[in-house]
VOGU-3710 file (C-alpha; in Angstrom, 3 decimals, decimal comma):
1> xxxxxxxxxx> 204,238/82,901/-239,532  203,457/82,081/-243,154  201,159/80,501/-245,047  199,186/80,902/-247,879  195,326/79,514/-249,707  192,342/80,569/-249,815  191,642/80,415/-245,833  194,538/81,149/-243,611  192,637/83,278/-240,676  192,148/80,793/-238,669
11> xxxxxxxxxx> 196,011/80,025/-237,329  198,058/82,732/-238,350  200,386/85,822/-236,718  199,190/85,904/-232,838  196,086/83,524/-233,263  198,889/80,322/-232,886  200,090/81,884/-229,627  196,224/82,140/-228,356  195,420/78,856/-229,500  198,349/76,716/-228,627
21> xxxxxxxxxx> 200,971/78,452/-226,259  199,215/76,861/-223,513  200,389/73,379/-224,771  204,134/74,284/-226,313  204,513/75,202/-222,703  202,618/71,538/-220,927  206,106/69,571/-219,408  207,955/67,685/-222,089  206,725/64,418/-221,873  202,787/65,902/-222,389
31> xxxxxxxxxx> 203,418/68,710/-225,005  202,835/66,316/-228,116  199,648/65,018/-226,278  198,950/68,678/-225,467  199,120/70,326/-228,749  196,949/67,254/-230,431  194,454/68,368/-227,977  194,612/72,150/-228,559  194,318/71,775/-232,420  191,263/69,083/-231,737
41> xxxxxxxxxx> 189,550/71,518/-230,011  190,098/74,605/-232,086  188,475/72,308/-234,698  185,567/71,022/-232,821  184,997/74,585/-231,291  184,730/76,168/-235,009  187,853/78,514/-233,753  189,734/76,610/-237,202  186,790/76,790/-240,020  186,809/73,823/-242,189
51> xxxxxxxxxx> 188,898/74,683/-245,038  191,417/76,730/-243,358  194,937/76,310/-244,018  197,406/75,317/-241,651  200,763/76,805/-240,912  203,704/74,843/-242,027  205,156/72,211/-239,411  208,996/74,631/-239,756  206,622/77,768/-239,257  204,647/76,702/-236,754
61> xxxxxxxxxx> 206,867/74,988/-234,834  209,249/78,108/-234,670  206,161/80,512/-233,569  205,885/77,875/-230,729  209,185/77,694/-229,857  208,999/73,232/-229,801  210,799/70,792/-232,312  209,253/70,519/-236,115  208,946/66,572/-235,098  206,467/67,278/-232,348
71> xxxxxxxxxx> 204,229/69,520/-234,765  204,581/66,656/-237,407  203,366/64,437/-235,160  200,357/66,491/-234,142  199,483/66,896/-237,818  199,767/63,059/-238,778  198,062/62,249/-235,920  194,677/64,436/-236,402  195,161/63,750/-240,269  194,357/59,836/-239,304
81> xxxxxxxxxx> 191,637/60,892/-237,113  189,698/63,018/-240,313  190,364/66,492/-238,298  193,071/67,788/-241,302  193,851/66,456/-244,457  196,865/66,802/-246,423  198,627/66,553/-249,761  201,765/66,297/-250,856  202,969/69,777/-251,747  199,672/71,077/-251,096
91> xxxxxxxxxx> 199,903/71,958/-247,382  197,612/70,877/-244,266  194,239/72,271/-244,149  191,312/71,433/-241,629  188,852/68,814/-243,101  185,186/68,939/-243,393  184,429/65,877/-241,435  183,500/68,026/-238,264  181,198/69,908/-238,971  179,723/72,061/-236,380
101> xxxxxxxxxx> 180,989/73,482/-233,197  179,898/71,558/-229,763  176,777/72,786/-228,051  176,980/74,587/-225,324  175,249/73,934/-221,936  171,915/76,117/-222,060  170,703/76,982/-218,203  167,046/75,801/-217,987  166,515/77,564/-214,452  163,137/78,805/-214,028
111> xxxxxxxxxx> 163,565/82,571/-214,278  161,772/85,552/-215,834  164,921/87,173/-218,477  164,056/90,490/-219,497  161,644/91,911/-216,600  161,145/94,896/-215,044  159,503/93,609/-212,131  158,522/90,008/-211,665  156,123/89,221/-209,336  155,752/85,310/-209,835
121> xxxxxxxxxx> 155,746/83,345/-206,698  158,076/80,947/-204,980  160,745/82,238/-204,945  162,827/83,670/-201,238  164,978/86,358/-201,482  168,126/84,710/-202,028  170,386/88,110/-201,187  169,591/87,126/-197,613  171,102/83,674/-197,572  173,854/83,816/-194,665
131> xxxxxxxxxx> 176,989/83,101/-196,062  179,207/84,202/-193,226  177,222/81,544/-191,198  177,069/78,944/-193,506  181,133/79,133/-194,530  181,595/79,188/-190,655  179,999/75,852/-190,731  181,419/74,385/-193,609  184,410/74,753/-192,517  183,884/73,422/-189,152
141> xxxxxxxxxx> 182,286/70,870/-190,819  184,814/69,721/-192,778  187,304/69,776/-189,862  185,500/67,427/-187,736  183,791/64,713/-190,250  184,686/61,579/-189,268  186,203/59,501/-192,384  183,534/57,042/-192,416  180,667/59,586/-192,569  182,080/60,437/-196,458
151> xxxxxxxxxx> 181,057/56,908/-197,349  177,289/56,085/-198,186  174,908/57,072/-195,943  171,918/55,803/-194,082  169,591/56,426/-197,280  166,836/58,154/-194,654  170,020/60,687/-193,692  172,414/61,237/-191,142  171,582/59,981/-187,643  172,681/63,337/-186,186
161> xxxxxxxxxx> 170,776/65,247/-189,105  167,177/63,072/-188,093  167,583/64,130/-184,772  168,279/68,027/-184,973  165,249/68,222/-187,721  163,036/66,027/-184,950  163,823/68,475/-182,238  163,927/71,370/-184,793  159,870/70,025/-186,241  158,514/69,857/-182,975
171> xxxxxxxxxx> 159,392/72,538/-181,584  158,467/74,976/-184,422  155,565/72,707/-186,153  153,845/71,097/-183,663  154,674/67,373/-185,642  155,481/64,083/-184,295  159,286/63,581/-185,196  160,955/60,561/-184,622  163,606/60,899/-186,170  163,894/57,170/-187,121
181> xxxxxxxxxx> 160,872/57,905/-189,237  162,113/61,167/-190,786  163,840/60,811/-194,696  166,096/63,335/-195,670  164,911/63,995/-199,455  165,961/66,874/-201,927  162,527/68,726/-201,748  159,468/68,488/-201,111  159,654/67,593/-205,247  161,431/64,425/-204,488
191> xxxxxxxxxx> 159,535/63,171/-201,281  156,330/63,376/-202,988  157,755/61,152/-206,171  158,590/58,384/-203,105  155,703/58,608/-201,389  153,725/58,380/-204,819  155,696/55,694/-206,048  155,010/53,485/-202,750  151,099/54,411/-203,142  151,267/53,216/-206,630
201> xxxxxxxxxx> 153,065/49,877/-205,856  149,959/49,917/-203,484  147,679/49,532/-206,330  146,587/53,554/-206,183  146,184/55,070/-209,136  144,828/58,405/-208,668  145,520/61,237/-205,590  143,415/64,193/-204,765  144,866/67,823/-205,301  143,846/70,864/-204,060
211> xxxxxxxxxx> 142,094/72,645/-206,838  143,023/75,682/-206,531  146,796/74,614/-206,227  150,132/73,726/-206,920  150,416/73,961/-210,663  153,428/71,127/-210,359  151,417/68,259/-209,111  150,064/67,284/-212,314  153,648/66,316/-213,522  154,898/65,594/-210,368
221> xxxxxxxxxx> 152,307/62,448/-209,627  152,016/61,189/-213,187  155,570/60,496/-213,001  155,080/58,289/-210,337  152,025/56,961/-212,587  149,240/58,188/-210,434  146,496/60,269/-211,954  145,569/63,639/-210,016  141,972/64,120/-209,166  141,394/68,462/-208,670
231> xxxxxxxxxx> 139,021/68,694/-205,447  137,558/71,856/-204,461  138,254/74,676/-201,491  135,466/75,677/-199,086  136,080/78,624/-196,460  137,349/76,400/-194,599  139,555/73,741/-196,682  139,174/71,141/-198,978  135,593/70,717/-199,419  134,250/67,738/-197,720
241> xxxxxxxxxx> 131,675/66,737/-200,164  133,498/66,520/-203,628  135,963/64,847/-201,712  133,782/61,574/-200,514  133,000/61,794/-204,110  136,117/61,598/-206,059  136,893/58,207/-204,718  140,298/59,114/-203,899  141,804/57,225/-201,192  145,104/59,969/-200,891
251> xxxxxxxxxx> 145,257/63,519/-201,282  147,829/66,402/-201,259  146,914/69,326/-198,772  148,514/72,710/-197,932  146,318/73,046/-194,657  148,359/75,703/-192,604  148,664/78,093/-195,270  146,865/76,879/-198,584  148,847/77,347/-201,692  147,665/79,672/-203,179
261> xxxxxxxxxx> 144,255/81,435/-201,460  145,604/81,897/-198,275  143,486/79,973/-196,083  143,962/78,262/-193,046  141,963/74,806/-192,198  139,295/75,603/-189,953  139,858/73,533/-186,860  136,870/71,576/-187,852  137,643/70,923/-191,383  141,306/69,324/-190,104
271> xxxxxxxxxx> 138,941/66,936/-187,773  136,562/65,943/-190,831  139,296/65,308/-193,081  141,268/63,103/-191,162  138,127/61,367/-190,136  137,563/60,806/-194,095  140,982/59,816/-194,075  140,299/56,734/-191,527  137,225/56,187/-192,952  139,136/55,109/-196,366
281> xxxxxxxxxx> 142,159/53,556/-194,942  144,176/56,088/-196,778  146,969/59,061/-196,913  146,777/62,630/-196,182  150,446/63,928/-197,801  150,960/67,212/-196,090  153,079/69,875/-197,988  154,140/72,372/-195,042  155,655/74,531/-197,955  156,090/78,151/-195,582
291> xxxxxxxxxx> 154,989/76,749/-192,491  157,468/79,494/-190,132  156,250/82,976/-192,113  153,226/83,926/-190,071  152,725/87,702/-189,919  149,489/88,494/-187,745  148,526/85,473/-186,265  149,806/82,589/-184,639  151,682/79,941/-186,140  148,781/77,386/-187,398
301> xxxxxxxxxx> 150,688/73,946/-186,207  151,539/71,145/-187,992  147,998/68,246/-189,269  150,227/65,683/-188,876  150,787/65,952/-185,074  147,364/65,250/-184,965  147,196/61,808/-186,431  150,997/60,890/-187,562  150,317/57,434/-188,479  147,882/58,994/-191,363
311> xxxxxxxxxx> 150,135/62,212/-192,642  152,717/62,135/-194,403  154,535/65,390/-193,750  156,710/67,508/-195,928  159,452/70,292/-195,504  162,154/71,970/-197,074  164,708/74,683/-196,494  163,937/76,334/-200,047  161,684/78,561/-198,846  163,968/79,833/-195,603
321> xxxxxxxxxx> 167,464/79,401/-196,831  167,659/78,585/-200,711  165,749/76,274/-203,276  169,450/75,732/-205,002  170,319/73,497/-201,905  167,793/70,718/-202,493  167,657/69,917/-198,988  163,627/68,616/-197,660  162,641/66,488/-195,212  159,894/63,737/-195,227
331> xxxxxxxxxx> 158,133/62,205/-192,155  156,295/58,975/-193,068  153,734/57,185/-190,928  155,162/53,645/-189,593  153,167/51,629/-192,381  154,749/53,099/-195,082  158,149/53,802/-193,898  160,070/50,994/-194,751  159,027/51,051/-198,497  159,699/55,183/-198,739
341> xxxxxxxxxx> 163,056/54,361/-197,903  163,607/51,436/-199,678  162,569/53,684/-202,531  165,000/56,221/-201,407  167,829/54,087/-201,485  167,293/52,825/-204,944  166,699/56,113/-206,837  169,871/58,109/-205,046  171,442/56,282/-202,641  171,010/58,683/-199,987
351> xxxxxxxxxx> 171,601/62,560/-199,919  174,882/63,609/-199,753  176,400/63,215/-196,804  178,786/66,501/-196,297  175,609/68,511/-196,927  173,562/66,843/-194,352  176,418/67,483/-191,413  176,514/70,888/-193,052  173,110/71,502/-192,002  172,907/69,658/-188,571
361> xxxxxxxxxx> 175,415/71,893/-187,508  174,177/74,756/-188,613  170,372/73,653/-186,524  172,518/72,533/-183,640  174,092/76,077/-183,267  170,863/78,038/-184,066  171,672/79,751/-186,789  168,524/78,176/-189,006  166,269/79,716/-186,122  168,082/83,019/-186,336
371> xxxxxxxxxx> 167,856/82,877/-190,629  164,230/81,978/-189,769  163,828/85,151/-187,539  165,872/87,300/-190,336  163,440/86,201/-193,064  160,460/86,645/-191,369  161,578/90,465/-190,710  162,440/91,252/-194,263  159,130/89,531/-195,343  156,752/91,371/-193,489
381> xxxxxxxxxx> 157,699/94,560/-194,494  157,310/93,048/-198,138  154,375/91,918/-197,596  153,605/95,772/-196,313  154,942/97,230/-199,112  153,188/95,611/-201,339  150,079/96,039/-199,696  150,344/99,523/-199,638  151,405/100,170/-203,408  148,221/97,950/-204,164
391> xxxxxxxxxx> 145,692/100,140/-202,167  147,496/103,268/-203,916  147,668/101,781/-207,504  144,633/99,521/-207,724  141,998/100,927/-204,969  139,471/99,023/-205,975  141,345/95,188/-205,754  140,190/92,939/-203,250  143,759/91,420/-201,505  143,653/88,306/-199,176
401> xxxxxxxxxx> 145,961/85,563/-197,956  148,102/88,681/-196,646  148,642/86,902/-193,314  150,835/84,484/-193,614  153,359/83,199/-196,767  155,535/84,812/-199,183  152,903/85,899/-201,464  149,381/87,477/-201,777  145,922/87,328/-203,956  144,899/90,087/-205,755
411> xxxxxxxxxx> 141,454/90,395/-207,491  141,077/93,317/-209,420  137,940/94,417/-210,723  136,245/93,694/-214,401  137,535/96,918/-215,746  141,226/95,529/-216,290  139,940/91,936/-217,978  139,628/90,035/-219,655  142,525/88,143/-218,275  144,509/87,696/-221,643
421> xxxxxxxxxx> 144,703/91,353/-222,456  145,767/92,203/-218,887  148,334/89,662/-219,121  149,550/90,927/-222,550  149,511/94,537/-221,568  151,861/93,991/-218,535  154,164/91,677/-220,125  154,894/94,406/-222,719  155,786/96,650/-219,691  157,944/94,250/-218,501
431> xxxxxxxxxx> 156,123/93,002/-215,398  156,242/89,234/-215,086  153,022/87,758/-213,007  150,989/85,092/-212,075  147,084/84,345/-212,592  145,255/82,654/-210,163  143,767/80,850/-213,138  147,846/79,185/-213,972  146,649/77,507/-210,863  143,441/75,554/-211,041
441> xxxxxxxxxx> 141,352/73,336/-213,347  138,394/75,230/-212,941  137,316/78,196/-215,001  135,198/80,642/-213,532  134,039/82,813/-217,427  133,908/85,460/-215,471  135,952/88,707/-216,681  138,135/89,871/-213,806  141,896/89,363/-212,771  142,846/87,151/-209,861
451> xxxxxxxxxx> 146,770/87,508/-209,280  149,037/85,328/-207,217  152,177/88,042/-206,296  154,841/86,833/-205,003  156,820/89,944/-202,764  159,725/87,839/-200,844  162,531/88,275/-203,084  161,783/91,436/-204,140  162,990/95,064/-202,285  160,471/97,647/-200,705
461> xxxxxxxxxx> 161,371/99,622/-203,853  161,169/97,238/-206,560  157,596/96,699/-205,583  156,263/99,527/-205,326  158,238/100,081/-208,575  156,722/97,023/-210,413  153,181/98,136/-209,098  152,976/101,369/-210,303  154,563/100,198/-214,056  151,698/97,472/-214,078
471> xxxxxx> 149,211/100,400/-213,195  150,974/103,144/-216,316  150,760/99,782/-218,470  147,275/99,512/-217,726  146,297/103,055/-217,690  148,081/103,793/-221,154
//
């Protein structure tokens, strides 16, 4: 190929055959469209620089091995567009009107690039997701869908779906399913954006939130325009005092494992909060977030089998199977259940449909009890390990919430503060973790380090790995 000018890089010798063989070889009728495309991209993609000078239509069309017309063609028709310009005599060259390449999609998925060892909780260990199981499924799935199941669903979820997570909640949690009261949502994200929606149409305006908690909620509520009031933890829960004080008629509670200290509700505090609750003629929303990984205890059940007409409960599978699935589950008291799914059905239409069957099959068979069982395995000797390599790296930290969850609380004496140099000192070791403090709106002045570590997606090894580079970090 020839050509001459100041910029000929872009299209010459075997850069033509790269760029455009795949449309001199699209079926006759599509080549011409073909090659317009191919040149429009190599444009917009910055692979042809403004300024660069294009073969002539003999040359190129010979490299390509298609007619000189079709290459005329191609060059007339991105000449009208503003992609190449042209003189008589004076070849075609690519124009300046486009003048940067298209953006590529950026990946905003939480992660931690970079680390050594990231101990930041919430997160499973996705290795262990059962993808024999789950293609065994699918495809049986797929098989055996009726037609009419593809079409738009019953915006709370499938019928058969309802009933496998009623069984499935009772059984394991202790709730009161009926499953024409169960919503299938994506996350525990999405049911509590219905719920707070409804409670706003409601006239609420504000909702209690653990304090310690969820660091999410703040977001989470105000999108649904409702304020979040932080409400203090006892020994035994949500203390009962700033509570009747807030004014508050609805609050968000993490009762059978509170995120992130660990706790269980005493037996008493469940009974004075959901006295409170009738007292105000409000909403307890129950987030159930790793209600099936108990370690040395027995499973706490389930508030909202105690009063289901004043819970709202929550669940999800991203904690057991994967948090990529979006797949959660909502149980509303009768009151409020025709709005939540009114609210549903406007804002998605339902959840899909093939993934729903997916998973009632997959309950039906047992294989979400035996992933359940798996996990729960794996996770205790985590939670071992990581136990351990604390009492051999950090003697002197005080560790609780070690019963129950997929992560832990470590406070670690004065020594190591204040906070913002540990955290500084680590992160240049490459050790990615969470402060207690990233979770609550109180702040204590004091000078030690509270940790939240999160152990269930990472190996034996890589914790006691990650522990001993956080102790060399500090040590150095």
């Amino acid at each position: 190929m020839t050509s001459s000018g100041t910029n000929t890089a872009g299209l010459t010798g075997s850069a033509a055959w790269e760029l455009l063989l795949p449309a001199a070889s699209a079926p006759a009728r599509a080549r011409g469209r073909a090659l317009q495309a191919a040149l429009r991209e190599a444009i917009r993609s910055g692979r042809l620089a403004p300024g660069t000078r294009l073969p002539s239509s003999r040359d190129l069309a010979a490299d390509l091995g298609v007619s000189r017309g079709l290459v005329t063609e191609a060059y007339e028709q991105l000449t009208a567009e503003g992609y190449l310009r042209s003189g008589r005599g004076a070849g075609t060259w690519v124009g300046d009107a486009v003048r940067a390449a298209r953006p590529r999609a950026r990946d905003l998925a939480p992660r931690s690039p970079g680390t050594r060892a990231d101990f930041v909780p919430g997160s499973p260990d996705l290795s262990l997701f059962p993808r024999a199981a789950w293609a065994a499924v699918q495809r049986a799935v797929l098989a055996e869908l009726p037609h009419h199941d593809l079409g738009y669903p019953d915006p709370r979820g499938l019928p058969r779906l309802r009933t496998a997570l009623a069984e499935l909640l009772a059984r394991r949690r202790g709730v009161v399913a009926d499953p024409e009261r169960i919503v299938v949502v994506s996350g525990v994200a999405q049911a509590s954006a219905l719920v707070g929606s409804v409670l706003h149409a409601r006239g609420m305006r504000t909702i209690g939130v653990e304090d310690p908690g969820s660091p999410q909620h703040d977001g989470l509520y105000a999108a649904a325009g409702l304020g979040t009031v932080p409400l203090p933890l006892d020994a035994d829960g949500l203390a009962l005092g700033p509570l009747r004080a807030s004014g508050v008629r609805a609050v968000v509670t993490t009762p059978a494992h509170q995120y992130p200290t660990g706790i269980a509700y005493s037996a008493r505090r469940r009974a004075e909060l959901l006295d409170w609750v009738r007292s105000v003629d409000g909403l307890v929303l129950e987030d159930d977030y790793d209600g099936d990984f108990r370690y040395d205890r027995a499973p706490v059940g389930a508030l909202q089998g105690l009063d289901p007409e004043r819970v709202a409960y929550m669940g999800s599978v991203s904690k057991s199977l994967a948090p990529g699935l979006r797949l959660g589950w909502l149980l509303v008291p009768a009151a409020l259940a025709e709005e939540v799914v009114e609210r549903k059905r406007t804002m998605d239409l339902g959840h899909p449909s093939l993934d729903q069957a997916l998973f009632a099959h997959f309950l039906e068979r047992g294989d979400y009890d035996r992933q359940l069982r798996r996990c729960q395995r794996a996770y205790r000797e985590r939670r071992d390990a990581l136990v351990a390599a604390l009492a051999q790296h950090f003697p002197e930290a005080r560790v609780s919430g070690i019963a129950a969850g997929l992560h832990v609380i470590a406070e670690l004496p004065e020594r190591y503060g204040p906070e913002a140099d540990f955290l500084e000192r680590v992160a240049d070791a490459g050790v990615a973790v969470r402060p207690l403090s990233a979770c609550t709106h109180a702040r204590t002045g004091d000078g030690g380090v509270r940790l939240v570590l999160g152990y269930a997606h990472l190996p034996p090894a890589r914790i006691r790995a990650g522990l001993r580079l956080m102790a060399e970090a500090l040590d150095g």
